[in-house]
C-alpha positions in Angstrom: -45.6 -19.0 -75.2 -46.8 -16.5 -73.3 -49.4 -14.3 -75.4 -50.6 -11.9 -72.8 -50.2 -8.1 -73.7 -51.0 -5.0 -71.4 -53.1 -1.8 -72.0 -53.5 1.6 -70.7 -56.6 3.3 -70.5 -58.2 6.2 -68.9 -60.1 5.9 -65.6 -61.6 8.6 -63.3 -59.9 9.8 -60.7 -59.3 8.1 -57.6 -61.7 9.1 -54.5 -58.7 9.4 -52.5 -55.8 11.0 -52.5 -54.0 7.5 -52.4 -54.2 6.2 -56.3 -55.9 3.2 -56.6 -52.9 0.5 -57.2 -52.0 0.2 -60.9 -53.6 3.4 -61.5 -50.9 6.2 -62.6 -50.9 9.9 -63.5 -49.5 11.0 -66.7 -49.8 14.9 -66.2 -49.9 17.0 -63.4 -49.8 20.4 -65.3 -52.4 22.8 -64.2 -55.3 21.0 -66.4 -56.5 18.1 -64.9 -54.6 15.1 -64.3 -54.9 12.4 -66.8 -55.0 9.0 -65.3 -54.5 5.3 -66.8 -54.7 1.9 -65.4 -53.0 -1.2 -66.9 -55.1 -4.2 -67.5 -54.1 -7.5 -68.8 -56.2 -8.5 -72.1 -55.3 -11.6 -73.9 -54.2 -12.6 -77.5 -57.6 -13.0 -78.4 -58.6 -9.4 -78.0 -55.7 -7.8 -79.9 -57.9 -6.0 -82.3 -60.1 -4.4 -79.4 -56.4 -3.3 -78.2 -55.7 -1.7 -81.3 -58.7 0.0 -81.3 -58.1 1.4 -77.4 -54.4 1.9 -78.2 -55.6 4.7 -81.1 -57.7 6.8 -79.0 -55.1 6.4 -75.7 -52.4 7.8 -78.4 -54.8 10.4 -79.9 -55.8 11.4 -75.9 -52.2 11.6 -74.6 -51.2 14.1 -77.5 -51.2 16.9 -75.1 -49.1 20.1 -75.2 -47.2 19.8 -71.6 -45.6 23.1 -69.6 -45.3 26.1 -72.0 -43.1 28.3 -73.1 -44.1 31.5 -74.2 -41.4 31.8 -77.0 -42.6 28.9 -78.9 -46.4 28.9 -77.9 -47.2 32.7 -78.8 -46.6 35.9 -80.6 -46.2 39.3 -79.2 -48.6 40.9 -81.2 -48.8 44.6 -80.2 -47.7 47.0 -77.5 -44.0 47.0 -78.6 -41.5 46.9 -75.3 -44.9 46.6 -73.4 -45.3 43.0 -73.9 -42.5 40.9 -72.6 -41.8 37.3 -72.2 -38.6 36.4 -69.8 -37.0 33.7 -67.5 -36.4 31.6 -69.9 -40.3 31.0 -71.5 -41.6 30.7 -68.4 -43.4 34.1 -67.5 -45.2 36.8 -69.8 -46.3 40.2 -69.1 -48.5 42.4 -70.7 -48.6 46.1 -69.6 -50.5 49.4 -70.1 -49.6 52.8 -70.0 -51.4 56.0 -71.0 -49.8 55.6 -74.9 -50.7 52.2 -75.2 -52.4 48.6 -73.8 -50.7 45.1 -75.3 -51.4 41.8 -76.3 -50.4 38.1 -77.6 -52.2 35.6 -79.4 -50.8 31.9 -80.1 -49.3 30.6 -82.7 -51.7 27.6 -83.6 -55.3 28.0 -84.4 -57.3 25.3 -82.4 -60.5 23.2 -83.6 -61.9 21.9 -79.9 -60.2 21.6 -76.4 -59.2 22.5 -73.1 -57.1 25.6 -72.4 -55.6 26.5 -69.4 -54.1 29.7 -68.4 -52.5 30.9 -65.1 -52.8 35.0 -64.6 -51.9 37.2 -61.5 -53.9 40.3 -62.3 -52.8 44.1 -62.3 -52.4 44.6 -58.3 -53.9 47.8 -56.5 -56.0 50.8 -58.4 -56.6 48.8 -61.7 -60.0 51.4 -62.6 -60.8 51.4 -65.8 -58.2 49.0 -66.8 -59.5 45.8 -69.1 -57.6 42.5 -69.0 -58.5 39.9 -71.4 -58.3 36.0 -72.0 -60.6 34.6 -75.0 -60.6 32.6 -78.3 -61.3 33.8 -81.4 -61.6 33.2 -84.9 -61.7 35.9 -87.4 -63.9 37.7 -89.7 -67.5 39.2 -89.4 -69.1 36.0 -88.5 -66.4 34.8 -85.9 -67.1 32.8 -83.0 -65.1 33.9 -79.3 -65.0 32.3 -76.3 -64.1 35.5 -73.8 -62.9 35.9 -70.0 -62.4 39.6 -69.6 -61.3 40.7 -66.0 -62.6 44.5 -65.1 -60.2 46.7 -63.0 -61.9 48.5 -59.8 -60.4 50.9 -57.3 -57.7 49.2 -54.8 -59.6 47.0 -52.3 -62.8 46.8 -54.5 -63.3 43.9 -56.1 -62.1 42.6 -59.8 -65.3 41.5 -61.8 -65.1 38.5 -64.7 -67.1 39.2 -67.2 -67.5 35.9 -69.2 -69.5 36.5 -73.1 -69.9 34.0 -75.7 -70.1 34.9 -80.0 -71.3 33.1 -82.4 -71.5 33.8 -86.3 -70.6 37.2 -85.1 -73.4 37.4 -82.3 -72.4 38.2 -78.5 -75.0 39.7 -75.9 -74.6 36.8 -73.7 -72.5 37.8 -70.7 -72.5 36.4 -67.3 -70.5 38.3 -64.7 -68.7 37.2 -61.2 -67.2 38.7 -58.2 -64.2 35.7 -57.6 -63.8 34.1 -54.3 -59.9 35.3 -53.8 -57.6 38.2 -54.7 -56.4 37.7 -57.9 -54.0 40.0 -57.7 -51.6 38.1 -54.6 -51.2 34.9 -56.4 -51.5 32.9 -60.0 -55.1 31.4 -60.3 -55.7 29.2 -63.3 -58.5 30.4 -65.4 -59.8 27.4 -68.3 -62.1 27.4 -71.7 -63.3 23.7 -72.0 -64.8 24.1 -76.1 -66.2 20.8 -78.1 -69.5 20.1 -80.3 -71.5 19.5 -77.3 -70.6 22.3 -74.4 -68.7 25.2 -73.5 -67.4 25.4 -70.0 -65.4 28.3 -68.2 -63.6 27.5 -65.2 -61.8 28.9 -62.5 -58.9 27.1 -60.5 -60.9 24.2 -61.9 -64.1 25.0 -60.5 -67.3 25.4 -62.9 -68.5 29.1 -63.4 -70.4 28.8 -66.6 -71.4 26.5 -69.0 -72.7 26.9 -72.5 -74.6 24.0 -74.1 -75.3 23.1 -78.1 -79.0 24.1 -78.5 -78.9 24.1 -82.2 -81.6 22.1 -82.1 -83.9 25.1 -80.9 -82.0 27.6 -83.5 -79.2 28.5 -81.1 -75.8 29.1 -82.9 -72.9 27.3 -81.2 -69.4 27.8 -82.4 -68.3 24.1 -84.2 -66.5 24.7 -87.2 -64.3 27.6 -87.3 -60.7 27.2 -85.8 -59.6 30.0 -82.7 -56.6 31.4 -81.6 -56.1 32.3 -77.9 -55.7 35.7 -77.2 -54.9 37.7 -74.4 -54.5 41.5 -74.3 -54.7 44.3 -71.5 -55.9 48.1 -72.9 -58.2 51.0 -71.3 -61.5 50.9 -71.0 -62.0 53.7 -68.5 -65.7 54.4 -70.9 -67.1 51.7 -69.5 -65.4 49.0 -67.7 -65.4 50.3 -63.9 -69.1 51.3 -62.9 -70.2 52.1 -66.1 -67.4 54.4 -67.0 -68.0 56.8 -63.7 -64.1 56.0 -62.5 -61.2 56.6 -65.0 -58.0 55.3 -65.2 -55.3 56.8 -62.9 -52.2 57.5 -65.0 -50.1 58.4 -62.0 -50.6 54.5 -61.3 -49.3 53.4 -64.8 -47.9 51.2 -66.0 -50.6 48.6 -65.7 -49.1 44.5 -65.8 -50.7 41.4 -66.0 -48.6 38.4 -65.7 -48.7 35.0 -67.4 -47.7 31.3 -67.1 -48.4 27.7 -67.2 -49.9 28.3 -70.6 -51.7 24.5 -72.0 -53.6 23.8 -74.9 -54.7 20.1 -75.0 -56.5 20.6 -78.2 -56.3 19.9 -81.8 -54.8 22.2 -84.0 -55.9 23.0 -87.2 -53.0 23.2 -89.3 -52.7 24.6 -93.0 -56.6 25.2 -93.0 -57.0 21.5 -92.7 -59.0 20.1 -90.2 -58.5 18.3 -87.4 -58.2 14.3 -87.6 -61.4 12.7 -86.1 -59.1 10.8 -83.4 -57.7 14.3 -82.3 -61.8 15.7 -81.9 -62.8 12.7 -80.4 -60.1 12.6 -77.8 -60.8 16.5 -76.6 -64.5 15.9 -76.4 -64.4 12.6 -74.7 -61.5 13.2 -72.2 -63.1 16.8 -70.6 -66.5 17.0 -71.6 -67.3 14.1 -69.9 -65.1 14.1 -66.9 -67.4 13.6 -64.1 -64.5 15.4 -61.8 -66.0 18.8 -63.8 -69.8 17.9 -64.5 -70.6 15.2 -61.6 -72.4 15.5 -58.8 -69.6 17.7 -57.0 -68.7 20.0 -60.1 -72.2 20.5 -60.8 -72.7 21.6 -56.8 -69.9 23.4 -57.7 -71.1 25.4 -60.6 -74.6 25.8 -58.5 -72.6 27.5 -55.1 -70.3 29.7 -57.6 -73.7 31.3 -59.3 -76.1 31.9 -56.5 -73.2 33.5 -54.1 -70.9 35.2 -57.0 -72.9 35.9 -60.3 -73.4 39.3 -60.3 -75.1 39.5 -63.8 -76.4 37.4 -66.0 -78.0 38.0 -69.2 -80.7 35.4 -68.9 -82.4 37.3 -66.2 -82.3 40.9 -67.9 -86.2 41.4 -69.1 -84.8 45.2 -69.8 -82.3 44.3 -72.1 -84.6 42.0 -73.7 -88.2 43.2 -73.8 -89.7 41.4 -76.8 -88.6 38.1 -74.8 -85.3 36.3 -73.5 -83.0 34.6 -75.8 -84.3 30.9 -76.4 -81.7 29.1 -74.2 -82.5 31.1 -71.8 -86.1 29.2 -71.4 -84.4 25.8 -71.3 
């Protein structure tokens, strides 16, 4: 009798565009593909298989196209946050009584979360768009994108910041490559123990390491919502609070889709299965198609020809000495 068995398991992704023959893609959402190859093991190695079958099952637990009516809750703005077609698109809007926002419905322990936003078109000034995790309470930890309105033909700036145990004061800021007001661009929050990276259209912008070792907070154990809200901040937001909002221009929108969390949720306040961790760690903090060679030349080309501040290099701000990761 024939005692050979099969096996899928992840593999990189092929060089070419041409898979690599019994290599197959599994997702082509806007995260990155997840690709398998099958490989013949025989009876002899069934208990290795087991083993590979558990993390391929934990891996491919993965929340596929959204919809908005069963992936988040309008949270404020009343008529000014809508979700239509079906699930498939969400707008947030602001006008001069009031901003608006959603958050989701699951809190999330560790991940990858994906987001695709077309951002308010023409004389946004003053106007503050905003994609971030958070958890809640004093001491929270939040993971933030927030995209700062300019005058029409001036350019949108991403402010990216980073809290832990309640302490922010680590933004980095970009000019983006595009308009991101003509077309959706995917804009992603890789979080595990190890690393957080931000990403844009899948490129590298920003990543944050684990330096506990050197007395660094990192956010590890408190579970996040995502978030998203758009509201004025005319004080500050557009050079330093020199240009306000123009009402006449109102209402404000910011449109959403393609929402994915492949993550593990924290359900009831308990947390997350090992397997589920494991899986969101080892599947994108390790991809070598975001931190190899290319994604790390990458990361390198986006922050000497589009950072426009970073907090690392502001002796001002910090006269009694930098923060310490900012001396590794």
């Amino acid at each position: 009798m024939d005692h050979t068995i099969y096996v899928l398991f992840r593999v990189d992704p092929p060089a070419s565009i041409q898979a690599l023959e019994g290599t197959f893609v599994i997702s082509k959402q806007p995260g990155p593909p997840l690709y398998v190859k099958i490989e013949k093991m025989s009876s002899s190695s069934q208990a290795s298989l087991r083993f590979l079958l558990s993390i391929f099952m934990s891996v491919v637990m993965v929340t596929f196209a959204s919809n908005f009516y069963n992936d988040v809750d309008l949270t404020w703005g009343d008529h000014r946050a809508n979700i239509r077609n079906g699930g498939q698109i969400l707008t947030l809007s602001l006008d001069h009584e009031s901003g608006s926002g959603f958050q989701s419905k699951n809190e999330y322990l560790f991940g990858r979360f994906d987001m695709q936003m077309k951002l308010v078109p023409g004389d946004s000034a003053g106007t503050v768009t905003t994609l971030y995790l958070s958890s809640q309470g004093g001491a929270h930890d939040e993971i933030d994108f927030e995209f700062l309105g300019n005058l029409s033909g001036q350019p949108y700036i991403l402010s990216t910041n980073i809290y832990s145990q309640g302490k922010g004061d680590r933004e980095q800021q970009f000019y983006l490559w595009f308009d991101p007001t003509k077309n959706f661009h995917t804009y992603s929050a890789i979080w595990n123990r190890r690393k957080i990276i931000f990403l844009v259209d899948n490129i590298p912008i920003r990543v944050f390491s684990n330096l506990e070792s050197i007395g660094v907070p990192f956010p590890k154990s408190q579970p996040m919502r995502v978030y998203s809200t758009i509201w004025n901040g005319d004080s500050w937001a557009t050079r330093g609070g020199l240009v306000k909002i123009d009402w006449s221009k109102a209402p404000f929108t910011a449109t959403y889709r393609n929402y994915i969390a492949n993550a593990c949720v924290w359900i009831s306040g308990k947390p997350c299965r090992n397997k589920s961790i494991n899986a969101a760690e080892n599947v994108f903090a390790e991809d070598k198609a975001i931190l190899g060679p290319k994604g790390r030349e990458r990361l390198r080309w986006v922050q000497k020809n589009y950072m426009i501040y970073n907090y690392c290099t502001d002796l001002k701000r910090f006269p009694k000495g930098l923060p310490p990761e900012c001396k590794r």
